[in-house]
N, C-alpha and C positions, 0 to 999 in steps of 0.2 A: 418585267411586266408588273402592273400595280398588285395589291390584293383585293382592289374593287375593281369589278368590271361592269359597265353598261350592260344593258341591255342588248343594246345593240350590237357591243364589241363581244360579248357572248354569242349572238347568232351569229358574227362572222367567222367566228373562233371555229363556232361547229361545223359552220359551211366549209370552211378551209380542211377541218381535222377530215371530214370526209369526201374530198376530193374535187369542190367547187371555186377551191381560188386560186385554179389554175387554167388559164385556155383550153380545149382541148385538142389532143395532139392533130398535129398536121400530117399529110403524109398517109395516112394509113394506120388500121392500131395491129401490132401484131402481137403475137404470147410473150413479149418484154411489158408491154402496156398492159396488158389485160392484167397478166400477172401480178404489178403493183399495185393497180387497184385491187385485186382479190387481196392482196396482203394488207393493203390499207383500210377497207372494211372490214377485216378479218372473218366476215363468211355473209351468205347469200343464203338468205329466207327461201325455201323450198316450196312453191304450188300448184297443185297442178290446173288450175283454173287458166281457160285459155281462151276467154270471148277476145282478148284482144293477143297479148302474148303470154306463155307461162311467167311468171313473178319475177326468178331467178334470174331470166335473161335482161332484165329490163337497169340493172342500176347499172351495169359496164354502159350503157347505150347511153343514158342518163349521163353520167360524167365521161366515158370515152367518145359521143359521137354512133354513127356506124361502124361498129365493128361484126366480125364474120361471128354468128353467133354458134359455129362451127368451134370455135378457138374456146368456147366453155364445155362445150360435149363432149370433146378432146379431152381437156384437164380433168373433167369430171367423171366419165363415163369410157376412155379412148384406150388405145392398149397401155398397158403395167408402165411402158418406158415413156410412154407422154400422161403420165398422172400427176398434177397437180394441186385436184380438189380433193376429197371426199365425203361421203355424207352420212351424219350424224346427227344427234338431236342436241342441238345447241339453242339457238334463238328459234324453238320449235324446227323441225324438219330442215336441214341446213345442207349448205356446203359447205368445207373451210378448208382453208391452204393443210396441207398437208401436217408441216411444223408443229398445228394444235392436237393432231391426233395426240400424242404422249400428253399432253395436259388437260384431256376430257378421261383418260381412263381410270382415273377416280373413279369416276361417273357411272361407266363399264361395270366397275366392281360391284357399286354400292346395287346395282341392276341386276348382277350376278347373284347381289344374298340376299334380292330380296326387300333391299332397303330403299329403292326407288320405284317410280312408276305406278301407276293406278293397280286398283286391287288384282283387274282380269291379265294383267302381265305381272304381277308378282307372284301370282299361284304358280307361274311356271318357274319359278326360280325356286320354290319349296317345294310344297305337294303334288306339283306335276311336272318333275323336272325329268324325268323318266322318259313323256313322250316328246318334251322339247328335243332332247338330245337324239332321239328316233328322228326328229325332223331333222337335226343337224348330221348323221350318219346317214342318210340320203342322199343329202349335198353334195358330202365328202366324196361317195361313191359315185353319185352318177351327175355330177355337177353342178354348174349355176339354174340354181330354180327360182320358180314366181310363186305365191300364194296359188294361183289360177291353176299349177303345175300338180298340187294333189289333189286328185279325181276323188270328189263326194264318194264314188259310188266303191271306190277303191275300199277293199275290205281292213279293216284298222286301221282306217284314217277316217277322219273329222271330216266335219262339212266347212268350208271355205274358211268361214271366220274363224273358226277355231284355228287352223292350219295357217290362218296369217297371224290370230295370235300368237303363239308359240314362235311363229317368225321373226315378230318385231320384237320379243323378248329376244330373241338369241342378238336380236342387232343390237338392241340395248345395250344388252350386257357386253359385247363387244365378241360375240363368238361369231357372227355372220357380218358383212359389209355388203355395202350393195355393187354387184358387178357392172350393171348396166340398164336402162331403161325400156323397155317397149312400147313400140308405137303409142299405146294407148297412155304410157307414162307409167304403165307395173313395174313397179322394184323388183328386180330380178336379184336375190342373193346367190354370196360365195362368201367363201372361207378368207377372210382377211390375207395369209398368206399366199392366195392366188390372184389376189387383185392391186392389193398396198406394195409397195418399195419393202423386199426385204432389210435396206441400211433402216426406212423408217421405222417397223417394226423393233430391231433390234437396242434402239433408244432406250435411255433409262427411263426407267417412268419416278415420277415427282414423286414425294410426298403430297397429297392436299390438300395444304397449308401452301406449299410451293407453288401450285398448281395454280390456287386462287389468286394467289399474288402474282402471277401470269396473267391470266383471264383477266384480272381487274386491269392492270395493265393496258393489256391491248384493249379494253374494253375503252379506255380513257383514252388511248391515243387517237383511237377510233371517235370518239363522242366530241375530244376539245375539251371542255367544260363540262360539268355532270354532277348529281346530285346523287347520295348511295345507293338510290332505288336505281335510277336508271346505268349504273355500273354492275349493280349484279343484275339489271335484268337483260344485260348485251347478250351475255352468255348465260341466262339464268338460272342464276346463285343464288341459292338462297340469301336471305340477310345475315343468318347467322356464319356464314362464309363469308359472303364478303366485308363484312366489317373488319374484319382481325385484318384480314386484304391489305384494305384502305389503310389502316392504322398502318400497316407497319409498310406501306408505300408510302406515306404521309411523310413519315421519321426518317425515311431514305432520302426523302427530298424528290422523288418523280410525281408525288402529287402537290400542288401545294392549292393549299386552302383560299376561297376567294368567295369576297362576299358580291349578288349578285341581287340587286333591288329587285323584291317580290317573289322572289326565289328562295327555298330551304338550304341549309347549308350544301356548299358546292365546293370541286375540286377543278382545275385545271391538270390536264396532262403538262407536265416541264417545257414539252416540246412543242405545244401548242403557241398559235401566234393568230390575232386579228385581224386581216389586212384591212385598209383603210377602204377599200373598195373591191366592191366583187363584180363581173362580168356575166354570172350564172345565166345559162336560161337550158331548161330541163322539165321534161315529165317525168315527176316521181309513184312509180307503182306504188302499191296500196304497202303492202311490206317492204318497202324501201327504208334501210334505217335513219335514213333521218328522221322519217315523219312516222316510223312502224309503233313508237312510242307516244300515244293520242295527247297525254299531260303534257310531256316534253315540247311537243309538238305545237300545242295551243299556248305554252308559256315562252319559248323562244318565238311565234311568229305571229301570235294571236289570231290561229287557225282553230278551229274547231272542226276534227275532222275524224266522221265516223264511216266505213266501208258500210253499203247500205244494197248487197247482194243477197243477204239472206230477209230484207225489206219487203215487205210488197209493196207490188209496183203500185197502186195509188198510195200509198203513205212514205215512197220518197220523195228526198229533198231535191238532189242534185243529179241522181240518173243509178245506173245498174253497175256500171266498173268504172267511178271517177275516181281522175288521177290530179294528183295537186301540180298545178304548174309555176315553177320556181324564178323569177325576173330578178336580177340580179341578187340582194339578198331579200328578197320577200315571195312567201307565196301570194302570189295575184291574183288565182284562177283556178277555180274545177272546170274536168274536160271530162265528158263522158265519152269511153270510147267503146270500138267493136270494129273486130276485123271482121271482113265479109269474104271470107275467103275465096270460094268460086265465084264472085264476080271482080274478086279481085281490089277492093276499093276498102279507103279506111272511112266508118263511120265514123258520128260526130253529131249524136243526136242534142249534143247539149252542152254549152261556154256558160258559165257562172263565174262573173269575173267579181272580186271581192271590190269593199268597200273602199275608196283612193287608188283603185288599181292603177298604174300611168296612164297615160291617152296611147302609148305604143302597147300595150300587152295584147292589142288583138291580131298587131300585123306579124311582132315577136311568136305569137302563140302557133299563126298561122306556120310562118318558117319551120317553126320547129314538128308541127304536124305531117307538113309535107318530107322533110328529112325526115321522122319516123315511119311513114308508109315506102319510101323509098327502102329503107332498112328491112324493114316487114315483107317489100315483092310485091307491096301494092300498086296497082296502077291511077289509082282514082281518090283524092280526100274529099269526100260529099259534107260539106259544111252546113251551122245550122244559118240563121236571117243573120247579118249584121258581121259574117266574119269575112274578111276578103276571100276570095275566088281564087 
């Protein structure tokens, strides 16, 4: 491959590294499919926002098609011997293959003394690590619990916030994992040795120095092409980690340097490649990493694209949960959606199709609307004027 790349050969590069230059499977997706994509984007952005579907579930759908979204609940949340995922604070609130556990427990540690995390969760790692560990000898004895599980009125115990802070220190630091979700989507904790793979567990753990040179890694093989910011921000790194990273992936030869018109300096993954054409068509959720990155995202597609839920509704642009819609290598189109559950039917208050979109992006859009409500159990896509029926 050259040391200059296009433009253009840089967004196909990305499409590719994250799972777009390839058909999607025929047949059926089972936990072989899923599976490689979870390793291929090396973790799944966590939300619990659900006007259309939770976040998480949405990039398998996006480059697998319909798959059971049964087969992520499984790996994430399913008994000990079908564990796959788990979840962590990686690119904010995560899932991720298994494998990267041993090379986030740095992370753990530094959470442990203290040295990471906003003020109201580092008092528990120092001066109130006393009653953290009261919350974590709870657990121990009477099992997996939720924030929601210590009663305000319970004598020596905090009222809610406090009881889930102390919580999400212990996850931090790596003393609690999350067992399983409720309905409502509450983190239910437990004791990592009651939920993880004892062989996982027993792994060495890295140096990291080792670690980051991991993370930057998969973060590159993931991204294609990347710039240092958006390699430690995959799994965010700080800068001053991941530069040594870089540097000394660089000198191994798995990154190698490429200059990309309009662009700060940039790396390819070794193993990245352009294809000369892409077949894409996909609704990317709002944290989907291809686009979960707003700069990246506007310099590889000349997308400008800001999530506009916490907007008020007369001061947006493009609607309340739009999602960008992907046509071969270009975003085309914002789609605003909303699942309507009890009547069953997928809204679709609003198509903003960009500037050159082709003359096909509305029947392309339409298809792939109708295959997501089918996916979703919808019976009905109520479209806005002007998109086919």
């Amino acid at each position: 491959m050259p040391d200059t790349l296009s433009p253009t050969e840089a967004r196909r590069m990305a499409l590719a590294a994250q799972g777009f230059g390839a058909a999607r499977p025929l047949g059926g997706v089972g936990i072989r499919q899923f599976g490689r994509n979870a390793d291929r984007l090396g973790l799944h952005q966590i939300d619990s926002v659900n006007v259309l579907a939770r976040a998480h579930y949405l990039p398998a759908f996006s480059r697998l098609g319909a798959y059971d979204a049964a087969l992520l609940d499984r790996a994430a949340w399913g008994p000990r011997r079908e564990r796959r995922l788990f979840e962590y604070w990686a690119h904010e609130a995560s899932l991720l293959p298994l494998d990267l556990h041993p090379l986030l427990r740095w992370r753990m540690a530094r959470a442990d003394r203290g040295e990471a995390g906003y003020a109201g969760l580092r008092r528990f790692a120092l001066e109130r690590r006393a009653e953290a560990m009261a919350l974590l000898g709870r657990i121990r004895e009477e099992g997996p619990l939720a924030a929601s599980d210590f009663d305000r009125g319970r004598p020596g115990w905090w009222e809610w916030s406090e009881a889930k802070r102390g919580l999400e220190w212990l996850f931090y630091a790596g003393h609690l994992t999350t067992a399983t979700r409720r309905r409502s989507f509450e983190r239910v904790y437990d004791l990592p040795e009651r939920v993880l793979p004892a062989a996982l567990l027993a792994r060495p753990t890295p140096s990291e120095p080792e670690a980051h040179r991991a993370l930057v890694e998969r973060a590159a093989r993931a991204l294609g092409v990347a710039t240092l910011n958006e390699l430690a921000d995959y799994f965010r790194l700080a800068p001053a980690d991941a530069r040594p990273a870089v540097a000394a992936l660089t000198e191994e030869g798995v990154l190698l340097p490429v200059t990309v018109p309009g662009w700060p300096a940039a790396w390819r993954h070794r193993d990245a490649r352009a294809p000369r054409r892409l077949h894409a068509r996909a609704l990317l959720a709002p944290f989907d990493p291809l686009v979960w990155e707003r700069a990246r995202t506007e310099r590889l597609f000349g997308f400008r694209y800001r999530i506009e839920i916490y907007v008020p509704a007369d001061r947006r642009l493009h609607g309340y949960y739009v999602l960008p819609f992907l046509l071969g290598d270009r975003l085309v189109a914002r789609v605003d959606l909303k699942a309507d559950r009890a009547a069953r039917r997928l809204l679709v208050p609003a198509v903003h199709e960009e500037p050159g979109a082709p003359p096909e992006t509305r029947e392309e859009l339409a298809a792939e609307l109708y295959l997501l409500a089918a996916w979703l159990g919808l019976d009905e896509v109520v479209m806005p004027p002007g998109m086919p029926g």
